[in-house]
N, CA and C atoms as an extended XYZ file, in Angstrom:
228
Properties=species:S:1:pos:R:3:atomname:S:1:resname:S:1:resid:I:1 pbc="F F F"
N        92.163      106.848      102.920 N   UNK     1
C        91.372      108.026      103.138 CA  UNK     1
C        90.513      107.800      104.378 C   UNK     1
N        90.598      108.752      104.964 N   UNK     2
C        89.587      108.567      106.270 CA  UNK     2
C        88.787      110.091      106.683 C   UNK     2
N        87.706      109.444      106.821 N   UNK     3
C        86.590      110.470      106.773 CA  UNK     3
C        86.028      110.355      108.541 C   UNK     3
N        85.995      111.444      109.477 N   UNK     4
C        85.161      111.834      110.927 CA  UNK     4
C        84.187      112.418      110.672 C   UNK     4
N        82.948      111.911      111.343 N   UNK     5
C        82.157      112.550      111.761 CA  UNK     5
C        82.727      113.306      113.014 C   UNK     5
N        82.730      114.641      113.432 N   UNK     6
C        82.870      115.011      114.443 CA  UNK     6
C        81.826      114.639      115.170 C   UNK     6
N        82.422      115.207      116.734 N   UNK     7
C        81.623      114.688      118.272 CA  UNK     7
C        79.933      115.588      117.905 C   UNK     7
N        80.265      116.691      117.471 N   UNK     8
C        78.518      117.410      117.261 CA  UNK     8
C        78.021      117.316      116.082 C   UNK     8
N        78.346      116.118      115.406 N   UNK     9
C        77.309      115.919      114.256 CA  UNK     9
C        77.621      116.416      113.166 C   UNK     9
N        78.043      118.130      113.071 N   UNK    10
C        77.728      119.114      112.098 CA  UNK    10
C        78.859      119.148      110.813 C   UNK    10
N        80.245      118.273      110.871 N   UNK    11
C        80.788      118.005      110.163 CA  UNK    11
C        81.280      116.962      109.878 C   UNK    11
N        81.083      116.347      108.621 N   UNK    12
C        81.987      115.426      107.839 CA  UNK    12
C        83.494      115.626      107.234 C   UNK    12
N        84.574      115.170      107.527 N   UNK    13
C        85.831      115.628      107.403 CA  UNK    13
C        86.423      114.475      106.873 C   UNK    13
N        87.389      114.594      105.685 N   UNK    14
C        88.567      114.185      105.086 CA  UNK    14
C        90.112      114.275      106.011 C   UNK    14
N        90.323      113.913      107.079 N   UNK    15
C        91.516      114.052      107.593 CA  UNK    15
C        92.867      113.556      107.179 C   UNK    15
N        93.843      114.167      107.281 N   UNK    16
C        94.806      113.511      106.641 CA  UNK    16
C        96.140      113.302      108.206 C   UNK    16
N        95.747      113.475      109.575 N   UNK    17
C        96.465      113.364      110.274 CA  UNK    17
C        95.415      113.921      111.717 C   UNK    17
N        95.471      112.397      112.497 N   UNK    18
C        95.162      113.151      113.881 CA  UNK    18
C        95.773      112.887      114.831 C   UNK    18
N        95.938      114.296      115.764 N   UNK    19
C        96.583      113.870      116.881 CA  UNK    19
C        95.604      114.611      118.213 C   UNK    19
N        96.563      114.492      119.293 N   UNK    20
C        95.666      114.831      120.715 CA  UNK    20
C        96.125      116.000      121.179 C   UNK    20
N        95.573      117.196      121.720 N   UNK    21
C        95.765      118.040      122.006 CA  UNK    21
C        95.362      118.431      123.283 C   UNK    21
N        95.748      118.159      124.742 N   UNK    22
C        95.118      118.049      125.825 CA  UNK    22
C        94.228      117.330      125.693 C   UNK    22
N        92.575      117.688      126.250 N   UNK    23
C        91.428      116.614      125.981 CA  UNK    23
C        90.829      116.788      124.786 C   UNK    23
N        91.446      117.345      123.701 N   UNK    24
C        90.396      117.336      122.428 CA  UNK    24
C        91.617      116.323      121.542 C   UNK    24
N        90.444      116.188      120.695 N   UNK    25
C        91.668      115.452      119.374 CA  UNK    25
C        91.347      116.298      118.531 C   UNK    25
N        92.568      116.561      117.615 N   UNK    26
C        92.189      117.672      116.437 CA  UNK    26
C        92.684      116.780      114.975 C   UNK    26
N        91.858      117.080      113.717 N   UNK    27
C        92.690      116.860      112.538 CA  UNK    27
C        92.775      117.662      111.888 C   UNK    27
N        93.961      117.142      110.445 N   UNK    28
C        94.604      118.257      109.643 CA  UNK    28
C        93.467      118.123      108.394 C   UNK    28
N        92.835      118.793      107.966 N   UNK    29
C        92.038      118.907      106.851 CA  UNK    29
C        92.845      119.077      105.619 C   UNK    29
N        93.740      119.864      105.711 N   UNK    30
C        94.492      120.931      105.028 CA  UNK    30
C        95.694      121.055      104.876 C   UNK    30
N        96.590      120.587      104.141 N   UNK    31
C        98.018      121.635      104.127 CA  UNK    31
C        98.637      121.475      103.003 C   UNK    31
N        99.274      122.819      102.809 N   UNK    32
C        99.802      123.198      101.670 CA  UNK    32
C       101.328      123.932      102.110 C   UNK    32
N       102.228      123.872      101.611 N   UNK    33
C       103.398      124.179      101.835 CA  UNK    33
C       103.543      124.288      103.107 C   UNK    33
N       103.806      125.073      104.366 N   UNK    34
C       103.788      124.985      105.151 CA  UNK    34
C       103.100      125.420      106.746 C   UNK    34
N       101.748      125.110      105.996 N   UNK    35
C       100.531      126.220      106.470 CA  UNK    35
C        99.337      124.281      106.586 C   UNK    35
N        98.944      124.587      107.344 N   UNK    36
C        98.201      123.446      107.787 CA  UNK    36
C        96.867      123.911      108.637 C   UNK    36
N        95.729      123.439      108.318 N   UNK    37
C        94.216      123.682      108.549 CA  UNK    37
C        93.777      122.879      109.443 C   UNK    37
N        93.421      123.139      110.877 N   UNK    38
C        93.235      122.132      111.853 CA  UNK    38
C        91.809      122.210      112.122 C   UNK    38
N        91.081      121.311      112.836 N   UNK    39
C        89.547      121.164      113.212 CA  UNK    39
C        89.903      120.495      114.550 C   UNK    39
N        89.114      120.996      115.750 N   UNK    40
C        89.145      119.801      116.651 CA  UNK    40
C        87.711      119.060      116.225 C   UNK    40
N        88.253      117.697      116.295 N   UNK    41
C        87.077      117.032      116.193 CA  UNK    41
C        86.479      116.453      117.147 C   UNK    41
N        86.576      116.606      118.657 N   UNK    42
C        85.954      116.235      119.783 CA  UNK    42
C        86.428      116.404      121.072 C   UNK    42
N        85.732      116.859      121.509 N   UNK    43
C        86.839      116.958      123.599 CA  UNK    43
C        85.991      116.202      124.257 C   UNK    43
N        86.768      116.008      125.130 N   UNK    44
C        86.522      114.788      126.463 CA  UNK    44
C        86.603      115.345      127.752 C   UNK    44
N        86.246      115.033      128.493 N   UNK    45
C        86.810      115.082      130.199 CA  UNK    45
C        87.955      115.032      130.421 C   UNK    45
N        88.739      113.904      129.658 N   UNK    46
C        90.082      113.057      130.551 CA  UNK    46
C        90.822      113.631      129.199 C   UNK    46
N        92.200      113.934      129.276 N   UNK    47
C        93.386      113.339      128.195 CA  UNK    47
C        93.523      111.727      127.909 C   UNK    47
N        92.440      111.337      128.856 N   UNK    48
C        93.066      109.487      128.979 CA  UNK    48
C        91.872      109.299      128.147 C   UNK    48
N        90.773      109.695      128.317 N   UNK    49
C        89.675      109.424      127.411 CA  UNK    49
C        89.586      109.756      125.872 C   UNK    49
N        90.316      111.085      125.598 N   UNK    50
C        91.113      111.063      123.931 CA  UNK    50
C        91.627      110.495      123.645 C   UNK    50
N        92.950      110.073      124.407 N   UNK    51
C        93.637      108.581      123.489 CA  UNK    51
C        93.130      107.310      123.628 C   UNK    51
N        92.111      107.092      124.258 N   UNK    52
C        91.102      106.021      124.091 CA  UNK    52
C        90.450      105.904      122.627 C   UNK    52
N        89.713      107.140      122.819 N   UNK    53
C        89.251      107.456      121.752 CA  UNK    53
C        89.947      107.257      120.029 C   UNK    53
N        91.536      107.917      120.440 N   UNK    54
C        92.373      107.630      119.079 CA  UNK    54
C        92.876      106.449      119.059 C   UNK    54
N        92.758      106.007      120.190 N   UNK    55
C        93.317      103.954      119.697 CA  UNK    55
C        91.794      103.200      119.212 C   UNK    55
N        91.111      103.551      119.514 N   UNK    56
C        89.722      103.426      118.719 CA  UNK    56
C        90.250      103.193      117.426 C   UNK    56
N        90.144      104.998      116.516 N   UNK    57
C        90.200      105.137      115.197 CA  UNK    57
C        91.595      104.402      114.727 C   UNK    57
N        92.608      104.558      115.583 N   UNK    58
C        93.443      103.281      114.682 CA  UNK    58
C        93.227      102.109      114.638 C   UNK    58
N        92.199      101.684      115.336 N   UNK    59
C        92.076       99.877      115.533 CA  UNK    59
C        90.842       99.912      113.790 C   UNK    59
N        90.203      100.878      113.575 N   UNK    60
C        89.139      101.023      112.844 CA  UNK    60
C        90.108      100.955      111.286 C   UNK    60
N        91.260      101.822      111.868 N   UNK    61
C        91.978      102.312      110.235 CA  UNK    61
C        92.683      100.566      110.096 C   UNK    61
N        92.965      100.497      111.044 N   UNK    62
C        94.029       98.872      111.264 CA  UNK    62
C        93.023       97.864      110.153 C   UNK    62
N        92.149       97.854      111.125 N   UNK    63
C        91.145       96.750      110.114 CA  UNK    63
C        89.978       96.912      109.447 C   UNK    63
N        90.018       97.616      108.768 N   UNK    64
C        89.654       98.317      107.459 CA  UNK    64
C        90.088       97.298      106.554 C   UNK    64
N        89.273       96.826      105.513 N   UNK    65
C        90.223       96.602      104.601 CA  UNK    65
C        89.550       97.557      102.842 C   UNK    65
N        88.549       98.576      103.439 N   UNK    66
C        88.455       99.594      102.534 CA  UNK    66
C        89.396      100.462      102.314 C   UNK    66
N        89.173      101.325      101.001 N   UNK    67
C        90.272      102.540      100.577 CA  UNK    67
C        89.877      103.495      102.154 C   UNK    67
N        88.535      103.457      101.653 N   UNK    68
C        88.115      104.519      102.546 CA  UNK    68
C        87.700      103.427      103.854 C   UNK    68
N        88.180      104.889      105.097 N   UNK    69
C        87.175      104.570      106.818 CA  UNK    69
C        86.499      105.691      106.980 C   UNK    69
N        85.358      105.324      107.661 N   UNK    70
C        84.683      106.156      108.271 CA  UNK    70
C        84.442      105.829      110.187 C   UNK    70
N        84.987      107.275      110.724 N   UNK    71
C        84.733      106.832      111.794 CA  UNK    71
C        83.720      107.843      112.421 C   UNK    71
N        83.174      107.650      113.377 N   UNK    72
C        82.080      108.952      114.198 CA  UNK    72
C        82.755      109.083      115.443 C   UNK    72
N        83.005      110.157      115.462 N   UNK    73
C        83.534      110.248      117.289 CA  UNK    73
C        82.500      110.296      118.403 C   UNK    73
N        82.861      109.528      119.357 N   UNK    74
C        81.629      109.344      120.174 CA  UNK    74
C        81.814      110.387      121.200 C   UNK    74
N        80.560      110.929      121.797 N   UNK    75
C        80.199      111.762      122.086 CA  UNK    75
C        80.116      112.034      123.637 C   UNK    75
N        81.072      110.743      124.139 N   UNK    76
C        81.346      110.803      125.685 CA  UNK    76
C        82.793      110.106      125.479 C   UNK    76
C-alpha cells in the first residue's frame, strides 16, 4: 500500500499505480471495471525532473520493508 502526500499539501492519497504524464506525475486512486480515477499528484518544470521524482518513490517502495509507504512529493 502506498500512500502520497501530494506536491500542495492538501491531499493524502492511497495510490494504486503511478505514472508520468508530460511534467506532472499522476495516480490511480480508483478503478473499477474499466473506469479508472486519476489525481495528478505534482508538476515540475522538466519531464526529466518527474521521473526523477518517480525513481525517488520506487527507491522508497524498493526499500520499504513496511506493508505500508509513505511518500511526500517534493515541491521542486
Amino acid at each position: 500500500m502506498v500512500w502520497i502526500m501530494t506536491q500542495d499539501k492538501k491531499s493524502l492519497l492511497n495510490v494504486k499505480e503511478i505514472s508520468i504524464r508530460g511534467k506532472s506525475i499522476e495516480g490511480v486512486v480508483e478503478r473499477r471495471f474499466f473506469i479508472e480515477w486519476k489525481k495528478t499528484l505534482a508538476t515540475y518544470e522538466t519531464q526529466e525532473r518527474a521521473m526523477e521524482v518517480l525513481e525517488e518513490i520506487h527507491k522508497k517502495i524498493y526499500e520499504a520493508n513496511d506493508i505500508i509507504t509513505i511518500f511526500h512529493m517534493p515541491t521542486k
